[in-house]
DRENPA-3360 file (N, C-alpha, C; in nm, 2 decimals, always signed):
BEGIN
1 = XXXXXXXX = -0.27/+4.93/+0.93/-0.31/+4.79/+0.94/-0.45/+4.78/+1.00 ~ -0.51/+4.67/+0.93/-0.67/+4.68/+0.97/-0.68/+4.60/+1.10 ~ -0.76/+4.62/+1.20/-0.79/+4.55/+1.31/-0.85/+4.47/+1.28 ~ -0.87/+4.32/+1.31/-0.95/+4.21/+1.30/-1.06/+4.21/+1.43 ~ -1.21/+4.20/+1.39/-1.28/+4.20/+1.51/-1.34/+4.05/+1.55 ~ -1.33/+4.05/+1.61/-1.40/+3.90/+1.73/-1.49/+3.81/+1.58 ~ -1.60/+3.89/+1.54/-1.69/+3.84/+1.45/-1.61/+3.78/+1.30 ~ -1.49/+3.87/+1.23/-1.43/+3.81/+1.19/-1.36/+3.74/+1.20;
9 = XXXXXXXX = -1.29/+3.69/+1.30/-1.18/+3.57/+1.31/-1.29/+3.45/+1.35 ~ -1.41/+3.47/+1.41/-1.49/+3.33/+1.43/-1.53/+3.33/+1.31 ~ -1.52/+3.42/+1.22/-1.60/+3.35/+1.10/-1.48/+3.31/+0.98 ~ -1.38/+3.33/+1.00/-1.26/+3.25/+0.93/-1.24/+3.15/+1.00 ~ -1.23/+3.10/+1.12/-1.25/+3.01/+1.22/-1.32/+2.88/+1.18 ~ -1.45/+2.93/+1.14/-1.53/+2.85/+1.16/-1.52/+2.78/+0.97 ~ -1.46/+2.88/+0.86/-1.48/+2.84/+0.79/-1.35/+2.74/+0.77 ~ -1.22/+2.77/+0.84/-1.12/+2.71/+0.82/-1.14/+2.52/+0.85;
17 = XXXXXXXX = -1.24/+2.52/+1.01/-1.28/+2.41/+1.08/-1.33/+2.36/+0.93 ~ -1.40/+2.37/+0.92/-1.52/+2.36/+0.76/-1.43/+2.30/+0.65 ~ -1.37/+2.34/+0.57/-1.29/+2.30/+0.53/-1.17/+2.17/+0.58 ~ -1.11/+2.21/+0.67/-1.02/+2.13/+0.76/-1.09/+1.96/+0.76 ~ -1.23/+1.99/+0.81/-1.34/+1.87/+0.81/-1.34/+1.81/+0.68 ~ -1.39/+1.88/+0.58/-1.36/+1.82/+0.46/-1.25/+1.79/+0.36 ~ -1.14/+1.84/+0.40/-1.00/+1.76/+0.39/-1.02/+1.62/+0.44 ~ -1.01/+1.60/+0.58/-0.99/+1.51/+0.65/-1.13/+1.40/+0.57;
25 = XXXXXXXX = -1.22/+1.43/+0.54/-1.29/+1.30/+0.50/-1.21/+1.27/+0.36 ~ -1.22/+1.34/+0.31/-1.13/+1.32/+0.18/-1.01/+1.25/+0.23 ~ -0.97/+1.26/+0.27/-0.82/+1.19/+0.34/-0.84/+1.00/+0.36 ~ -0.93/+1.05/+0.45/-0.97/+0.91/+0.52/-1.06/+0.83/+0.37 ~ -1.12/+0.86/+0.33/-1.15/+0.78/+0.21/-1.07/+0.76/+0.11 ~ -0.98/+0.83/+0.07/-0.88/+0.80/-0.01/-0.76/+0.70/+0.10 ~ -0.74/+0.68/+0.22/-0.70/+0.63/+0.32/-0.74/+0.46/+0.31 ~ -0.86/+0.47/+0.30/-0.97/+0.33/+0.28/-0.93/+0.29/+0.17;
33 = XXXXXXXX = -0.95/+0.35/+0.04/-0.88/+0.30/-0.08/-0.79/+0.20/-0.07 ~ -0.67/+0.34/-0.06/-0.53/+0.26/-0.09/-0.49/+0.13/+0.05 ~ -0.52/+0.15/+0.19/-0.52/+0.05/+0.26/-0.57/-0.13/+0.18 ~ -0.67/-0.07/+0.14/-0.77/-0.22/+0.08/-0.67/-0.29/-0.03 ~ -0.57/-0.18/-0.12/-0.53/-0.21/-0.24/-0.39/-0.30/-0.18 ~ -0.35/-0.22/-0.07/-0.20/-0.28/-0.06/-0.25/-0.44/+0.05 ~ -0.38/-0.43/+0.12/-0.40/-0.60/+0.15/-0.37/-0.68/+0.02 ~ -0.43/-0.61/-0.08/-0.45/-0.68/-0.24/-0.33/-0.75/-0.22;
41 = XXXXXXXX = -0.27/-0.66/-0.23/-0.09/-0.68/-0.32/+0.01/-0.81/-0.21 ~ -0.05/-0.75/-0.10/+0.05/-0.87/+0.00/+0.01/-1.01/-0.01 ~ -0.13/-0.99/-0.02/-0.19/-1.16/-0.08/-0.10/-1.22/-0.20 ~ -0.15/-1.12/-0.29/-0.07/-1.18/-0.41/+0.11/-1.19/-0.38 ~ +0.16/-1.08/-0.32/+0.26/-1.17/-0.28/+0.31/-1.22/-0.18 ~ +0.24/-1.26/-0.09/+0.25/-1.45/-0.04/+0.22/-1.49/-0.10 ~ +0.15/-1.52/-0.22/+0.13/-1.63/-0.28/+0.25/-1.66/-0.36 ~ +0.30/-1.56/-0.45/+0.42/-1.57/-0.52/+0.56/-1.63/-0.43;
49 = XXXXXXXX = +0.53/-1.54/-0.32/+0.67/-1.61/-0.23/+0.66/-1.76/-0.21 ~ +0.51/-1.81/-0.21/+0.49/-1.91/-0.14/+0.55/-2.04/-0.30 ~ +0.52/-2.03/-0.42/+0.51/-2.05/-0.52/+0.70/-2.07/-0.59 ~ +0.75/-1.92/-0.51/+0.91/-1.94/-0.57/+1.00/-2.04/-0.40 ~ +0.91/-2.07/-0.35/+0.97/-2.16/-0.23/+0.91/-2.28/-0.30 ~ +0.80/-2.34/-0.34/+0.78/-2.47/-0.35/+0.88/-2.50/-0.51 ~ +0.92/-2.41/-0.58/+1.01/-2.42/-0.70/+1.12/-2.47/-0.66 ~ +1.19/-2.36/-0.56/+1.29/-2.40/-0.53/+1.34/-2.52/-0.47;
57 = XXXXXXXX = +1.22/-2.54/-0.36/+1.27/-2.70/-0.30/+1.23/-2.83/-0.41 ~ +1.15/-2.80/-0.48/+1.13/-2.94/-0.61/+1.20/-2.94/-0.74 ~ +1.16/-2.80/-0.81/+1.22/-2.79/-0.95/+1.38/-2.79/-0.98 ~ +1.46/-2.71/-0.87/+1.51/-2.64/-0.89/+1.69/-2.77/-0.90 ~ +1.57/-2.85/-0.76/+1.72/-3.01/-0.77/+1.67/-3.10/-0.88 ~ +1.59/-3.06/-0.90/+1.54/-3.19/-1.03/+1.66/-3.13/-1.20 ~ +1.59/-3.02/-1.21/+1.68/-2.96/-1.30/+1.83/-2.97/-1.28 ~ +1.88/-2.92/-1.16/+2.00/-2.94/-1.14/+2.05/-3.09/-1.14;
65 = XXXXXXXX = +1.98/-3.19/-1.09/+2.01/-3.30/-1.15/+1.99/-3.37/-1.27 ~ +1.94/-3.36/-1.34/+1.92/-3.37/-1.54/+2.07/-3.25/-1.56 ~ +2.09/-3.19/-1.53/+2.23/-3.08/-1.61/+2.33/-3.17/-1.59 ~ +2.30/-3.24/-1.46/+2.47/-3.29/-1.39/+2.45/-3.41/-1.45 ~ +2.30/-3.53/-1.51/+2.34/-3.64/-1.57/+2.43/-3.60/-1.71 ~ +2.37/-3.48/-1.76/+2.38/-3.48/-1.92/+2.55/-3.40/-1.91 ~ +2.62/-3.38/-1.81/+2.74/-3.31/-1.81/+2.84/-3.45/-1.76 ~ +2.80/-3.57/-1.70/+2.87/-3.66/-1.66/+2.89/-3.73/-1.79;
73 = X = +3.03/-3.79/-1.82/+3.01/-3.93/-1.89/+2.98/-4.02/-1.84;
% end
């Protein structure tokens, strides 16, 4: 089995750090992406939540009242 000397392991070391570093930005930028995308998506849905709440409190008794005129004699 080969001995590892000092000068080798700091120089896997240092390339590992090296790499390691550039994972990590890659990360964090792809990090930035998708954070920004899913603000997107919650806007859009509050809005939709907000949208199937004002349906429900207006449309939803109006319709049910036209069903129940046209089912009464």
């Amino acid at each position: 089995m080969k001995k590892i000397t000092n000068e080798v392991l700091c120089e896997r070391l240092e390339n590992f750090f090296r790499e390691n570093k550039s994972d990590h930005e890659q990360i964090i930028t792809q990090t930035t992406k998708t954070n920004g995308s899913v603000a997107s998506l919650q806007k859009w849905r509050y809005q939709i939540m907000g949208a199937l709440i004002v349906l429900n409190i207006f449309v939803v008794p109006i319709i049910l009242f036209l069903v129940y005129r046209q089912l009464t004699p």
